[in-house]
C-alpha positions in Angstrom: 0.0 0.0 0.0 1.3 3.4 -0.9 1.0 6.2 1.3 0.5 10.2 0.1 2.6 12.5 1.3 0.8 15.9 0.8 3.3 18.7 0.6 3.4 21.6 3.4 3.3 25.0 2.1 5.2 27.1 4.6 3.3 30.5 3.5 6.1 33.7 3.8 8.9 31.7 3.8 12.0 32.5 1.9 15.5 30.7 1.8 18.4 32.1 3.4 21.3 29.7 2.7 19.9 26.1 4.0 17.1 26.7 6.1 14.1 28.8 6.0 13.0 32.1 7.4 10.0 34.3 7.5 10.8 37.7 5.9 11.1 40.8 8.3 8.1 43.0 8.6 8.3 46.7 9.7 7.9 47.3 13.3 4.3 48.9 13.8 6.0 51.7 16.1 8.7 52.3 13.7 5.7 53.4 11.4 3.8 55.5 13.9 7.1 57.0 14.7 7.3 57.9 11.2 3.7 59.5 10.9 4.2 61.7 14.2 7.1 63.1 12.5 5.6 64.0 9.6 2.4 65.6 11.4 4.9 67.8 13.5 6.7 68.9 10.4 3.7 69.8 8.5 2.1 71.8 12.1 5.4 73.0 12.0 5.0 74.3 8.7 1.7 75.5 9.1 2.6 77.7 11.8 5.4 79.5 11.0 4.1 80.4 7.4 1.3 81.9 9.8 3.8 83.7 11.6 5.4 85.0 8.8 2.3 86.0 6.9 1.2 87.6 10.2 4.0 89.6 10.1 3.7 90.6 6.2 0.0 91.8 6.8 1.1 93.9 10.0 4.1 95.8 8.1 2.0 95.4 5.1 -0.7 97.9 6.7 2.1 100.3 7.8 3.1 100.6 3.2 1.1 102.6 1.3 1.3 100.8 -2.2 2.2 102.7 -5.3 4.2 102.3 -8.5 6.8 104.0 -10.8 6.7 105.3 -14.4 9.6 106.7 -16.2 9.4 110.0 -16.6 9.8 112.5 -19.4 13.3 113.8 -17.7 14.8 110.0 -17.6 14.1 109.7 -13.6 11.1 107.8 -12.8 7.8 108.9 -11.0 6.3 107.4 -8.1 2.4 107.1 -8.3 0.8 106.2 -4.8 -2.2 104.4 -4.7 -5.3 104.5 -2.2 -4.3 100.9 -0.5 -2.0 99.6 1.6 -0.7 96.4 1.0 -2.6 94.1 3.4 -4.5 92.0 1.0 -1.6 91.7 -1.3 0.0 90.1 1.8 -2.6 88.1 2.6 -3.3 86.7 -0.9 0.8 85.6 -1.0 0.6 83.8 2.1 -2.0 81.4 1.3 -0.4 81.3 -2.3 2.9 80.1 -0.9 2.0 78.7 2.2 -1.1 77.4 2.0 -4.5 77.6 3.5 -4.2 76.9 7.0 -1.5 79.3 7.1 -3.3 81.7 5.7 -6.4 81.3 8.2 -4.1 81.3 10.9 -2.3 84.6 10.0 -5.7 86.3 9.3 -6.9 85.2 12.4 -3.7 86.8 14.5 -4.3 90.0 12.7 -7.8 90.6 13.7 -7.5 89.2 16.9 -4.6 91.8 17.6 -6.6 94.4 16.7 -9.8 94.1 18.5 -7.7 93.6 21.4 -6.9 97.3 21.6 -4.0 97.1 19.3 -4.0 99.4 16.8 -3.0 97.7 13.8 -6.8 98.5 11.4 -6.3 101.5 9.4 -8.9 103.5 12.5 -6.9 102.1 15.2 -8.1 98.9 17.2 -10.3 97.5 19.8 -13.9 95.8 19.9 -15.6 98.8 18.5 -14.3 98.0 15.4 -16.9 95.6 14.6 -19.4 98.0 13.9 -16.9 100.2 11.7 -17.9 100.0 7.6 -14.5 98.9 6.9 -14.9 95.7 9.5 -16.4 93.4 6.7 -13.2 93.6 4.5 -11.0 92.7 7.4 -13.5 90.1 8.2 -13.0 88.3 4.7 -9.5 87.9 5.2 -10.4 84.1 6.7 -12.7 82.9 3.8 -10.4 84.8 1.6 -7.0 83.1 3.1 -8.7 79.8 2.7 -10.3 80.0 -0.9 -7.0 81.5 -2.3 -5.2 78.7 -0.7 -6.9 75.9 -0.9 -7.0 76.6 -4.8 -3.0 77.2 -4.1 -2.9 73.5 -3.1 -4.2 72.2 -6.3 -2.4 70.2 -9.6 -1.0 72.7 -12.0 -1.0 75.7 -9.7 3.1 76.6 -10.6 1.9 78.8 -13.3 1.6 82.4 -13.4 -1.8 82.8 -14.9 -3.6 80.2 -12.2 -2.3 81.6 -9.8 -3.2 85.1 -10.7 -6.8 83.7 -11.0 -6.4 82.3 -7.5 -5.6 86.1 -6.3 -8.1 87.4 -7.8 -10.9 85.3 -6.0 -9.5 85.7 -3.1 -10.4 89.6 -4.0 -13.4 88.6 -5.4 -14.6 87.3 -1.8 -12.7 90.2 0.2 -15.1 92.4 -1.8 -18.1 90.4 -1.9 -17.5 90.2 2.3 -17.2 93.8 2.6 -20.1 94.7 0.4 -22.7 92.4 2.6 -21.3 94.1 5.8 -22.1 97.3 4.3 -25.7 96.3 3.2 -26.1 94.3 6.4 -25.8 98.2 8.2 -27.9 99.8 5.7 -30.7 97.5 6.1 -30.1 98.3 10.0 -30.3 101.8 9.9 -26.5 102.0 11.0 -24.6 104.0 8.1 -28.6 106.4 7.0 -27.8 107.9 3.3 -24.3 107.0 3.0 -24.6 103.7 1.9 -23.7 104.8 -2.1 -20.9 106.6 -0.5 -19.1 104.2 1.5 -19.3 101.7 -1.7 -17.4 103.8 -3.9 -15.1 105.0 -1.1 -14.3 101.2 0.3 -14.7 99.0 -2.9 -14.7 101.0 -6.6 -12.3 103.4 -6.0 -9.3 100.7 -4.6 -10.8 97.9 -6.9 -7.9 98.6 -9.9 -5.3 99.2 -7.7 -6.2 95.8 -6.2 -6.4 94.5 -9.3 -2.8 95.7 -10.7 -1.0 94.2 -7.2 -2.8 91.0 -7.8 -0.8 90.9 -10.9 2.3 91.6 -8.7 1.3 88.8 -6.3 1.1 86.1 -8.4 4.4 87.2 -9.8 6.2 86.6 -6.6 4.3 83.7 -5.5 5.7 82.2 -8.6 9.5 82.9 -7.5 8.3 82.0 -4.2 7.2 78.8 -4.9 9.6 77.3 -6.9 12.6 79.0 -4.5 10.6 77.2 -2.1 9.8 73.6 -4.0 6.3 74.1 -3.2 4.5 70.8 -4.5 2.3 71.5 -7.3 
């Protein structure tokens, strides 16, 4: 009578010289180790491009923006413009650092000033919610996150999306500061000069906005490839 002998599969085995051993798997804490140190380089990202866009919006509000022209005489002519360069800043941090940074630094800057600092354009403190001007400062945070968020996307190292990214981040700085205003017309807060304080806080800066958007997305550009931003 013949037997069967039914061959034993040792599953995950591999040779190593004469006998057989079971291939070496990563430890599990090796890996966890791994993921906390990405976590705290990326919160470590996060915040410091918050601190340094903090900082560009607070000098930023101290620069009143203008350009040159050459003149007729060969020197060139410096044209101010009725801005300072807050939202430029704002718009090239969440271009080059991203969207949390961006909410982060809009964040500090408001909460600086309606704690009695005076870093707004009237000075500071909790009254300053009920200023006309309060709804543009207000859509810094939607206005940090759109711009960035679109920042983050495929294709964004180009000069053209990411002017288009700038320029919706306007679009909802503007479309924040406009409801603000009708909010306090429909509540009797600003009386007849609701026509007034549209002209004087969103058509009159819109093309100089417009013209440093173009200067923001030239300098995210550099920015971002100085800076191997993935894209």
């Amino acid at each position: 009578m013949t037997s069967l002998l039914l061959p034993i599969h040792a599953p995950h085995l591999s040779p190593v010289g004469s006998g057989w051993v079971q291939p070496r798997q990563p430890h599990p804490q090796t890996a966890d180790w791994g993921e906390t140190c990405a976590d705290a380089l990326r919160a470590l990202a996060n915040w410091s491009g918050a601190v340094a866009g903090l900082l560009l919006i607070l000098v930023g509000g101290l620069i009143q923006a203008a350009v040159t022209f050459p003149g007729t005489d060969g020197q060139w002519a410096v044209i101010p413009l009725p801005i300072t360069l807050q939202v430029p800043a704002l718009l090239l941090t969440a271009l080059v650092c991203g969207p949390r940074s961006a909410i982060l630094a809009a964040v500090g800057y408001l909460s600086l000033g309606l704690f009695q600092l005076p870093v707004f354009h009237g000075g500071g403190g909790a009254a300053y919610l009920l200023d006309p001007g309060f709804g543009y400062l207000a859509g810094f945070i939607p206005a940090g996150w759109v711009t960035g968020k679109l920042a983050r996307q495929r294709g964004m190292n180009s000069l053209l999306n990411l002017l288009l990214a700038s320029l919706l981040g306007l679009a909802v700085v503007q479309i924040c500061g406009v409801l603000n205003l009708l909010i306090g017309a429909v509540a009797g807060r600003w009386g007849p000069a609701l026509l007034s304080l549209l002209i004087s806080y969103s058509v009159i800066p819109l093309l100089s906005q417009l013209l440093l958007c173009c200067a923001v997305a030239l300098v995210a550009l550099g920015l971002r490839r100085l800076l191997l931003v993935p894209s």
